[in-house]
N, C-alpha and C positions, 0 to 999 in steps of 0.2 A: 753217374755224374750228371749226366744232360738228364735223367728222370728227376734226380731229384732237383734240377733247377728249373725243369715244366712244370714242378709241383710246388715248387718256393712261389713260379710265377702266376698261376693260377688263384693261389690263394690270396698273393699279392691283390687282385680282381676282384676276387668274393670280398675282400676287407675292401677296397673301393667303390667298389658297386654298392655295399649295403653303407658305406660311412662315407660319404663325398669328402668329408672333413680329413679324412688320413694322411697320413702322410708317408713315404716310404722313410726309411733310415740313409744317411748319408751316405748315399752312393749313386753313382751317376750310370749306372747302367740298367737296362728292363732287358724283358723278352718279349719278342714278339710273338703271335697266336702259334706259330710253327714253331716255336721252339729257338728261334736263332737269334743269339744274343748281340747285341749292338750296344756301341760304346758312342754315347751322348755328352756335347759340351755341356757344362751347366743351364746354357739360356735354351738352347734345343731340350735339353731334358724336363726346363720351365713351361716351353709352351706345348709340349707334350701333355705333360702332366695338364695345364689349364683345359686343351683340348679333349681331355682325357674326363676331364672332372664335369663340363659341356656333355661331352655324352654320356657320363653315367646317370648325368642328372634327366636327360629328357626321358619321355615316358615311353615312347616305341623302344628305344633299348631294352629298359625296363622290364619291358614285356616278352621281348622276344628273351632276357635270359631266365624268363620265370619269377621275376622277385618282388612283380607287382602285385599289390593286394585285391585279391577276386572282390570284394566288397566295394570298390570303385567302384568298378564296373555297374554299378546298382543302386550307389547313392549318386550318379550324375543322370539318368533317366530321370529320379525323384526328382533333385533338384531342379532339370528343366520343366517339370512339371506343374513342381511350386509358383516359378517365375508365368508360366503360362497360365495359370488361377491368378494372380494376383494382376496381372496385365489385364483379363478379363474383367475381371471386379474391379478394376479401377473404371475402364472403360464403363462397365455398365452403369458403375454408380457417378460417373460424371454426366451421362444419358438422364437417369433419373431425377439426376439435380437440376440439367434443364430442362425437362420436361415437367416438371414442378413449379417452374418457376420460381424456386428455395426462397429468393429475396422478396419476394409479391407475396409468398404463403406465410414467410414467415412474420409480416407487416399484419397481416390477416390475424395471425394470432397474440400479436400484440393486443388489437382492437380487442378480439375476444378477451385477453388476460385481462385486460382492463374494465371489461365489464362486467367480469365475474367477480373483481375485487371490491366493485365499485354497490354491486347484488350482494356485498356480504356482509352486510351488517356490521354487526360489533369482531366479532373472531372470522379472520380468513382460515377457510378450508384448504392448507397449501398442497396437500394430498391430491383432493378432487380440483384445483386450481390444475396440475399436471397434465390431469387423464384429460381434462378438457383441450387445456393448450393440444396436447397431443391427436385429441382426434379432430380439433378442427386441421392440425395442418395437414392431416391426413386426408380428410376433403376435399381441404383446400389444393393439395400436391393433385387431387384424381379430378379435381373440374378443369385444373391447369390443361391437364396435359390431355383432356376431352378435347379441350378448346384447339389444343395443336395437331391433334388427328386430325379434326373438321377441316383445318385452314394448309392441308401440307401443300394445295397449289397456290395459296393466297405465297404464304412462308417464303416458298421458292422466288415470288419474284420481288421481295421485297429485300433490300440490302442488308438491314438492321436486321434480319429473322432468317436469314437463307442457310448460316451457318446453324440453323440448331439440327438435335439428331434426324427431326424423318424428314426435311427438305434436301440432310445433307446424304441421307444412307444409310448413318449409322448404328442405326437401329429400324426393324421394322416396324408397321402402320400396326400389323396383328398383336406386337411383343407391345406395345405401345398399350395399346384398350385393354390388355390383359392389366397390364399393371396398373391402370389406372381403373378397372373395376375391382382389382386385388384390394386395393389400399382404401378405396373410398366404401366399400364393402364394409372393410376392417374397422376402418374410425367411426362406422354409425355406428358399427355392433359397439364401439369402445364408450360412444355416449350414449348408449341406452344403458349399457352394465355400468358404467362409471357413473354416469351425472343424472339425467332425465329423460324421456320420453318428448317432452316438449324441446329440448335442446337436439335431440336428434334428430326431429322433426324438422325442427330449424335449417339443420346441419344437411339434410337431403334436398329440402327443396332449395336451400342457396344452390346446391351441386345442379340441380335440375335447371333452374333460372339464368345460370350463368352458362352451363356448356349445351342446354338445347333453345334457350330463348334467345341472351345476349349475343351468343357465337353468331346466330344464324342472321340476325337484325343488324348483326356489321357489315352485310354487305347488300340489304334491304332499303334501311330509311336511318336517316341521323338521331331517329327517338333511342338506340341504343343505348349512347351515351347518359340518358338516363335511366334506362333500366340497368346498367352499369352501375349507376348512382344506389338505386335498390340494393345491386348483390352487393355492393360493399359495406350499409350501413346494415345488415343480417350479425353480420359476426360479433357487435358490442353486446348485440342486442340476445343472441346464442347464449355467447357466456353470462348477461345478466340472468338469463332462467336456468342454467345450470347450476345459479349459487343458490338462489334463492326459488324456486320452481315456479315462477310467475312470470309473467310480461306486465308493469306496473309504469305508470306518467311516469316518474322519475325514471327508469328506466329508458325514455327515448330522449334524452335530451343526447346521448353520446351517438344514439344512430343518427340523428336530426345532422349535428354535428360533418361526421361523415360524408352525409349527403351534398348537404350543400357545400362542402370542400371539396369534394370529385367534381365537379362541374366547373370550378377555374382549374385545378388540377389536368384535367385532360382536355380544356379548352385547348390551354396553352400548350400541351403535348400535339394537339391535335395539328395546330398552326406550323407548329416548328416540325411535324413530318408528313405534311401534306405531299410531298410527292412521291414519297413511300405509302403513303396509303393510296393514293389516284395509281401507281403501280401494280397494289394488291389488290384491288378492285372493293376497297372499303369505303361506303355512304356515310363518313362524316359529315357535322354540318358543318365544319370550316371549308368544306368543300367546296358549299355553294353561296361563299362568301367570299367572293373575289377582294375584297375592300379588307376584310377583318372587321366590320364596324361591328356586325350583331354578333360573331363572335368573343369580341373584347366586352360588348355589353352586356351578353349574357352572363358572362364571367365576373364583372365586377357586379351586376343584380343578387346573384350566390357569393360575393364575399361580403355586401352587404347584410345578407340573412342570417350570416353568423352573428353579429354583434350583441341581438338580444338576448344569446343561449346563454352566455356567463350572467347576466344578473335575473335570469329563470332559475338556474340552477341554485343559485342563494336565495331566488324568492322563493324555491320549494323544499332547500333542505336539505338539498344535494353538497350543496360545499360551501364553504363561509364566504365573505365578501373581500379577504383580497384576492378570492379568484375573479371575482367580476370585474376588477381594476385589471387584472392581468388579464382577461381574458380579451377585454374591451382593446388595452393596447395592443395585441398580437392582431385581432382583426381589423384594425384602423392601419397596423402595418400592410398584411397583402391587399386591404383594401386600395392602399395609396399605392400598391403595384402595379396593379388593376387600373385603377385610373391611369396611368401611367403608361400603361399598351393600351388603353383605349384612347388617348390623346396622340400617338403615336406608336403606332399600329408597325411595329417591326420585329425581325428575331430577335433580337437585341431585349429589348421589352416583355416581349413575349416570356423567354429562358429565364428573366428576373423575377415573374412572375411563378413561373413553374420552380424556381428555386426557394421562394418563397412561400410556396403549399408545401413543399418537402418539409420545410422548416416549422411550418404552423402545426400541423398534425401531432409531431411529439411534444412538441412546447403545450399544447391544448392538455394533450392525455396527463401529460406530466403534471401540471397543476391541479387538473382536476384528482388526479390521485393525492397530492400531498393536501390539499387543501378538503379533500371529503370532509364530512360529517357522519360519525358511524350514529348508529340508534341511541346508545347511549346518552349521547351528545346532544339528537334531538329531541331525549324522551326530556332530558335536561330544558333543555330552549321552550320546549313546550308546556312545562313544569310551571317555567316562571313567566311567562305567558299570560298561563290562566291566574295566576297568583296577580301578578300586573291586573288583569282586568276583575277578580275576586274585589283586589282593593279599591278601582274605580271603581265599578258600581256600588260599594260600600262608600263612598262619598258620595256619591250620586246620590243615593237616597237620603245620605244624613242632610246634604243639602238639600233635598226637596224637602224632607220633614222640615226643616228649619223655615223652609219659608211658608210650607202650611200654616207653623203657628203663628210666624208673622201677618201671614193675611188673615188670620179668626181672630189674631188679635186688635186688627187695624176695623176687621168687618165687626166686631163687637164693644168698640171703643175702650177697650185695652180690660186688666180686672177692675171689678168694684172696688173704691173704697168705703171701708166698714167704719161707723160711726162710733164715738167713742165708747156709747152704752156696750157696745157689742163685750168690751171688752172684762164689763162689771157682769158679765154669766157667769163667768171660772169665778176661781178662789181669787182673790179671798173676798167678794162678793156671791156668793151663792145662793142669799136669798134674793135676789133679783131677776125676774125673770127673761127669759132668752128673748130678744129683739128678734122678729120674723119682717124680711125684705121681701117687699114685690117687684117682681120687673113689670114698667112702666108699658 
């Protein structure tokens, strides 16, 4: 009798242990581990059973009565394992993205995409359009983050730059130049095999110009900022000979461009973080412009220099004339910004200004793209051209002949007239013979 109701009880366990869902049959009595039976109200027998169903479920019980599955044990190592690669890879590649300067490189390849589109004549190569975009930002990502190795004590004291990864720790100076000769390595080999020799060319020494000339000149002399002006207007100028394998006049009208918009661009950058730069120990020239005057002057000088590029570009072919209307009004805008912090010389002014280089830059590229001229178009234009000036000079001469005859006419007192005899030589006079004229 008590065996077999240690053995009803037990198995009662093993069906609870493996099924939490069970339920006993209506009866209000268990056994306890020893064997001795106890007789439970219904609510006592409820929060038994609840307590009961608690601990079948946690996993130390579990274990200790054997009926947990060994395969646990081996997919929770894995899985923390997974979670610790995927924590790292976040981490690293949030490191690379700023050390890249993702938003600056990827502006860069804009420029580039734009000049390769612009170098491509009649059909775009959207294939080799790719491998280009690609290995410029790849350059562009390894000059970036030169530039942040060079400067990790400038970084550290300035507020805007203190949080990136090697002022902050989070990566080190060594892990840093690895990746950044990894990748800029990578993207020249990718535009010699992909694009040109001249494109790659290009593609180095902007990398060369910007993290061993411009880095080291920020903290030298305020000429920087123009050689800044330089590395920026490189990349239109990249992908125009990546399409076409030339550097051609039509081709610098986008670098020209460039240039002389980085110069109120970073004017007005410069003004509005001067004392983060006097912090990091960088030789801007709003530095040694207490006032702002020649800094705002400067600035509005380069937004006047854009205005004659859109109607250069339609006197050479580059893109039809309502980009020159557009172009014209876009730099009459930051022009009048310009003027605007140079009459009053404030942050205020300043940020409007710098808001409106942000704005000029795609508004520029973007017209100049929809508004091109592919070859087609100008073998066209130039078709009718020579046709136009074929015809004029074809009046030209018939006008000059026409007035030769009037002057032999006027200098030989016009034709002779012939007397009437003349006309008794034909039939039906024939015996008559032929009147011969002297000239007098």
């Amino acid at each position: 009798m008590w065996r077999n109701s240690a053995i009803s009880s037990f198995s009662s366990k093993l069906l609870y242990a493996s099924n939490p869902n069970y339920h006993y049959a209506s009866s209000s009595s268990i056994f306890t581990v020893d064997g001795v039976r106890s007789v439970l109200s219904p609510s006592q027998y409820q929060c038994q059973r609840s307590s009961t169903s608690s601990a079948a479920q946690s996993p130390s019980s579990l274990t200790k009565l054997g009926f947990l599955n060994s395969g646990t044990d081996a997919i929770q190592p894995l899985a923390s394992k997974a979670r610790d690669a995927v924590h790292i890879a976040r981490h690293y590649g949030r490191c690379y993205w700023e050390l890249s300067k993702a938003r600056l490189s990827m502006l860069v390849v804009a420029t580039s995409g734009t000049g390769y589109v612009l170098g491509s004549g009649n059909a775009i190569d959207f294939a080799g359009l790719c491998w280009t975009c690609a290995g410029t930002m790849m350059v562009a990502a390894s000059a970036n983050s030169l530039n942040q190795v060079f400067e990790i004590s400038n970084d550290a004291k300035m507020k805007r730059t203190r949080q990136r990864p090697l002022p902050s720790g989070r990566i080190t100076a060594a892990h840093a130049i690895t990746w950044a000769s990894s990748v800029g390595l990578a993207g020249t080999a990718l535009l010699i095999c992909k694009a040109n020799m001249l494109a790659a060319g290009l593609a180095a020494s902007n990398l060369v110009l910007y993290a061993f000339a411009y880095t080291p000149l920020k903290q030298i002399h305020p000429i920087n900022t123009w050689v800044g002006a330089v590395v920026g207007a490189i990349p239109p100028l990249l992908g125009w000979a990546a399409a076409s394998g030339q550097v051609s006049l039509n081709g610098m009208i986008l670098p020209a461009a460039l240039y002389f918009w980085q110069i109120p661009h970073f004017m007005a950058l410069a003004y509005l973080c001067r004392d983060d730069y006097v912090a990091g120990g960088y030789r801007m020239f709003s530095l040694a412009d207490a006032s702002g005057r020649r800094t705002a002057a400067v600035a509005l000088r380069n937004c006047l220099y854009l205005v004659p590029l859109g109607f250069i570009a339609y006197d050479w072919g580059l893109a039809s004339g309502w980009f020159c209307l557009e172009s014209t009004f876009i730099t009459l805008a930051i022009s009048a910004t310009a003027i605007s912090f140079y009459r009053d010389r404030t942050t205020q002014k300043a940020r409007k200004m710098f808001y409106a280089s942000l704005l000029y830059l795609p508004v520029f590229m973007s017209g100049l793209l929809f508004h091109r001229i592919s070859d087609n178009q100008q073998l066209l234009a130039d078709s009718s051209k020579v046709v136009d000036e074929l015809s004029s000079s074809e009046n030209i001469v018939q006008e000059s002949e026409g007035a030769n005859r009037k002057v032999w006419r006027q200098s030989t007192g016009g034709p002779q007239a012939r007397p009437p005899v003349a006309f008794a030589s034909v039939a039906p006079f024939p015996f008559l013979p032929a009147p011969s004229y002297s000239t007098p």
